[in-house]
N, C-alpha and C positions, 0 to 999 in steps of 0.2 A: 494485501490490499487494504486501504484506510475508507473505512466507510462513512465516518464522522468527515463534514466537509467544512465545518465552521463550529466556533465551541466562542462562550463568553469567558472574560475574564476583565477582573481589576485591574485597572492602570496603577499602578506607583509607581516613585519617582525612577527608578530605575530601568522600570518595562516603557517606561515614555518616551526617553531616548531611542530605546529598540524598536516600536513598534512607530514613532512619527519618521524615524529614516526606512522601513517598510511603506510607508506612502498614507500609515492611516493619521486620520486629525483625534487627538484625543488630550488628556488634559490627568492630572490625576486625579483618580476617584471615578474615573469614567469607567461603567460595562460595556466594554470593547467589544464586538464580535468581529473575527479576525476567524480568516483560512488556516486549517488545520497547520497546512507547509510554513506557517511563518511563523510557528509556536517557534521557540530557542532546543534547539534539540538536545537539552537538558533539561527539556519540561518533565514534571512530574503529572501534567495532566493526565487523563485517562480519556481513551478515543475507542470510538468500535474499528475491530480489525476482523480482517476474514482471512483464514488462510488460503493461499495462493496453489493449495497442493489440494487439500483435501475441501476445504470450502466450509469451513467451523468457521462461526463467529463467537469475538468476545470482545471484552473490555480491558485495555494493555496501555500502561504510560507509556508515554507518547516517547521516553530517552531509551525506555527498552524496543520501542517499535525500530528506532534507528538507529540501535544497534545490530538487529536482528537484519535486517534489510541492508547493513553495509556490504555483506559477501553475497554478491550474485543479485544483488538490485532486488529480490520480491521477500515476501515473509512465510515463514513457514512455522508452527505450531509447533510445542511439545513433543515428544514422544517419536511416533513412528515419521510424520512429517519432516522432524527435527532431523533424526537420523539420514534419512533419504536427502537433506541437502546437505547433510553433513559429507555425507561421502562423493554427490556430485561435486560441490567444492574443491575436496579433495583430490577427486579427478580431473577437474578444469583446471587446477592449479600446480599441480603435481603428478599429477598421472598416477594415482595408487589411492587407493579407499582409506587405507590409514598410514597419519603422519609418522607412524612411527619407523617407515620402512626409509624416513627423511633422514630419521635420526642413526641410522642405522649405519645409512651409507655416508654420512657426515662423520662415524665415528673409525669407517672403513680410510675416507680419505685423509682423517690425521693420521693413520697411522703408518700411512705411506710418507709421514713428511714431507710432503707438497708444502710451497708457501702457499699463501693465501689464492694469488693469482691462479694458481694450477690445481686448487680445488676446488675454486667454485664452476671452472668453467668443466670438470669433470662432474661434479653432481649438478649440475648443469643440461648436460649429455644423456648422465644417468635417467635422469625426470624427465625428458622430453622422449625418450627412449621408451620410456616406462609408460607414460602415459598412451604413445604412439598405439605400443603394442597392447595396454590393456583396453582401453577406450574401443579403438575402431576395431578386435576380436568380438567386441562383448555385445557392442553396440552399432557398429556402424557409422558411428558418425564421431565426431572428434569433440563435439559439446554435450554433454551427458546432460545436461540442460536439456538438450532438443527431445531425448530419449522419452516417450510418452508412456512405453509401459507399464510403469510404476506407478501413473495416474491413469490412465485406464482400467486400471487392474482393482484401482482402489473403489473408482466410480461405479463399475461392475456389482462390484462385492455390497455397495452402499443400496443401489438401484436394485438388487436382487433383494436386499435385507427390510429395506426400509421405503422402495417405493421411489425414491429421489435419488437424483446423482451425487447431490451434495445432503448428507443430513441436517446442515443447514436449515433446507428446504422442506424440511417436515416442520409440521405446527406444533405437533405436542412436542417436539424437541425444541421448539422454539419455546414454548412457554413455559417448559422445563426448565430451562434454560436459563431464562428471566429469571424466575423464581430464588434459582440458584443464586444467582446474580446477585437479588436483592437479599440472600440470607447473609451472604457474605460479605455483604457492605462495599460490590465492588459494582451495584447500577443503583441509582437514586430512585425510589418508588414512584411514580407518575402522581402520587398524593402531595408528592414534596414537590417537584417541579414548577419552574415557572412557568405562563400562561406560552410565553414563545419558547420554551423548552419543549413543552408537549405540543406546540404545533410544527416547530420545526423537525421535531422526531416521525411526525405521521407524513411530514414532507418528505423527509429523507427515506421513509420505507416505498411510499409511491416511486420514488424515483429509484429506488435499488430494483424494485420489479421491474420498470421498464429499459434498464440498462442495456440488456443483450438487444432489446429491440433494435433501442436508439444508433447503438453500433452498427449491428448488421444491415443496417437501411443509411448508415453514413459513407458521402461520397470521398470523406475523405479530407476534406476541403474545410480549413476553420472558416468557424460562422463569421467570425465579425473581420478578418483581412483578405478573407479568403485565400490564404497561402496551404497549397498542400503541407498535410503534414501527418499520414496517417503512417508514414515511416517509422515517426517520433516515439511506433508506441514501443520501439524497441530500446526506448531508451527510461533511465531510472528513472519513479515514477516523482521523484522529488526535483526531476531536472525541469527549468523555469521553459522548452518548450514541450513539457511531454503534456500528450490530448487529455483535457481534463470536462465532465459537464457543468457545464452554467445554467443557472434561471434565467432565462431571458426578462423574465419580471421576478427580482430576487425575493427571494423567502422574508427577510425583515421587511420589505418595502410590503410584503403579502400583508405580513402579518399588520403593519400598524394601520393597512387601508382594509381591514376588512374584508380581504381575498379570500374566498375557501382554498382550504386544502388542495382538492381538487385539480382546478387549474392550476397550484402552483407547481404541484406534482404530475399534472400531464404532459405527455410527451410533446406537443403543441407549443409548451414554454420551455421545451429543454433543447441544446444545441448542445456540439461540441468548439473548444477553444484550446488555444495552447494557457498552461499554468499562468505565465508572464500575463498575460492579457485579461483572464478569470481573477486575478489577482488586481491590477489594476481600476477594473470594471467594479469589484468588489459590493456596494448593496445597490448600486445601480439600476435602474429600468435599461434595460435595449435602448428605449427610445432619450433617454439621461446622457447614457455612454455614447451615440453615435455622436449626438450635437456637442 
């Protein structure tokens, strides 16, 4: 999950062309603030990311974040998170936790001298056989995706240890955290920040707390077409209709009118929209974007 929702950056001549056929007006030399989704996914920027497994955040260029999010649409950490989608993958896509049992049967079917035609559609057979049988034994269900065990299991162990489901959610880890962050030259110290850096940052934590609210009291329904679409959220999080939150009174437009934090980060000013729209709308008031 991308928690950074907007980042600044220099126009040159070459981001000019990319970012005025995105819809924005800028010039070069301009400090652009632009939605995360419409960096070039070769950015080297760096964004906050949480993961979608275990619920750690950090700071990750924005070219590794999507590549990491290619297989299976969410992001998943280092290590043990890493592994656990490593092998649903594997399972979604092949039916067996490791590829090697691909290559296995790839090197069983040369050697029957099959042409091409008459091997693929036997490992073909092989892999959906494979998967059949180890999937819906193990698990029950034919999307190892769906299988919660592995994150209940994890939340458990975290809520038993530390108090919180997500260690996230602890403060001394959080400021642990930070600290880390800034030894390693991978978050910018709040001393070096610009004045709408550190406001936008205490906006963007208001509004990470009130997240599960704002969901679980949505009808469902985008704010500003009103088109159902709380279907969408099954879909990848970079797709121009999946549900994304808006400021109703946005964060720049806060910042240069002398809005407190506060309201720009209560729940009062936040809605949900699809991407496409949130993008469009971009440093907008509500009341800008309807007229």
């Amino acid at each position: 999950m991308v928690l950074t929702e907007k980042v600044l950056i220099k126009v040159n001549n070459r981001a000019m062309k990319y970012y005025r056929n995105k819809g924005y007006i800028c010039n070069v030399g301009d400090i652009l603030e632009i939605k995360v989704e419409d960096l070039t996914k070769g950015s080297l920027y760096k964004i906050g990311v949480k993961c979608d497994l275990c619920g750690k955040e950090k700071l990750l260029r924005y070219d590794v974040y999507c590549k990491n999010i290619h297989n299976d649409g969410y992001y998943a950490c280092r290590g043990k998170c890493g592994h656990i989608k490593a092998i649903a993958t594997n399972l979604n896509k092949y039916g067996v936790k490791n590829c090697s049992y691909i290559k296995e049967n790839i090197e069983k079917a040369n050697k029957t001298k099959l042409n091409k035609q008459e091997s693929d559609p036997l490992l073909s057979s092989i892999i959906k056989e494979k998967r059949k049988n180890t999937v819906l034994k193990r698990y029950g269900s034919e999307n190892p995706i769906q299988v919660v065990e592995f994150f209940e299991k994890m939340k458990a162990t975290t809520l038993k240890n530390h108090g919180v489901e997500y260690i996230a959610q602890n403060p001394n880890f959080v400021k642990k955290a930070k600290q880390t962050k800034i030894k390693n030259g991978n978050q910018m110290p709040d001393e070096l920040k610009t004045p709408f850096e550190l406001y936008r940052a205490k906006v963007d934590n208001l509004t990470h707390n009130l997240k599960n609210i704002l969901y679980e009291n949505w009808d469902g329904y985008d704010y500003y077409d009103n088109e159902y679409i709380k279907n969408n959220l099954q879909l990848k999080y970079t797709n121009k209709l999946y549900p994304t939150i808006d400021h109703k009174i946005s964060v720049y437009y806060g910042f240069n009118n002398n809005i407190s934090i506060e309201e720009i980060g209560s729940l009062s000013n936040l809605c949900i929209t699809k991407r496409s729209i949130n993008c469009i709308k971009h440093s907008k008031t509500e009341k800008e974007f309807k007229n």
